[in-house]
C-alpha positions, 0 to 999 in steps of 0.5 A: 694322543692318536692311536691306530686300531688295526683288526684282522677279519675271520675268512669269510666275514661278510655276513658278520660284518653286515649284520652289525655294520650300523652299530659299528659305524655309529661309535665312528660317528661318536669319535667324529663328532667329538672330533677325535676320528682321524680316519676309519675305514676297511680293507678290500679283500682284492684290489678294488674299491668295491669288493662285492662279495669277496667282502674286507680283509680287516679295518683301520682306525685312526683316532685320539685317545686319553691312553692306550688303555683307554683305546683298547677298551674302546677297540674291545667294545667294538660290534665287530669283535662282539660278532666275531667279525675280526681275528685279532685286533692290535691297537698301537701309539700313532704319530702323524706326520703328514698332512 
């Protein structure tokens, strides 16, 4: 089943975001190549596609998953909540409809 993992950055979180950024985007490329990613990517923190130094707001992940149990462990053992980079993460059943 797909799930949607959807995390809340801390104020000022670029720095942190950077710092583990590689580590981050290598369990995407896992999710990928098995091909279980359906989408992944951050939230601008203003209106733009490159937000420079006003950084990102927090992130979504759309991926297939055995469980939601097994989801959020896998959103638990993110990089990103390790640094501190994200406020909250929720992790919820998702149906795709379109395309």
């Amino acid at each position: 089943m797909l799930y949607a993992i959807i995390s809340d950055d801390i104020d000022d979180s670029l720095d942190k975001r950077l710092s583990v950024r590689p580590a981050h985007v290598e369990r995407l490329e896992a999710l990928k190549d098995e091909g279980r990613l359906v989408l992944a990517g951050p939230h601008p923190a203003i209106d733009s596609d490159n937000p420079g130094d006003a950084g990102f707001s927090g992130s979504l992940i759309v991926a297939e998953f055995d469980s939601l149990e097994a989801a959020q462990r896998w959103a638990d053992a993110d990089p990103y909540v390790a640094a501190g980079v994200y406020s909250q993460v929720r992790v919820k059943p998702f149906k795709r409809v379109l395309p």
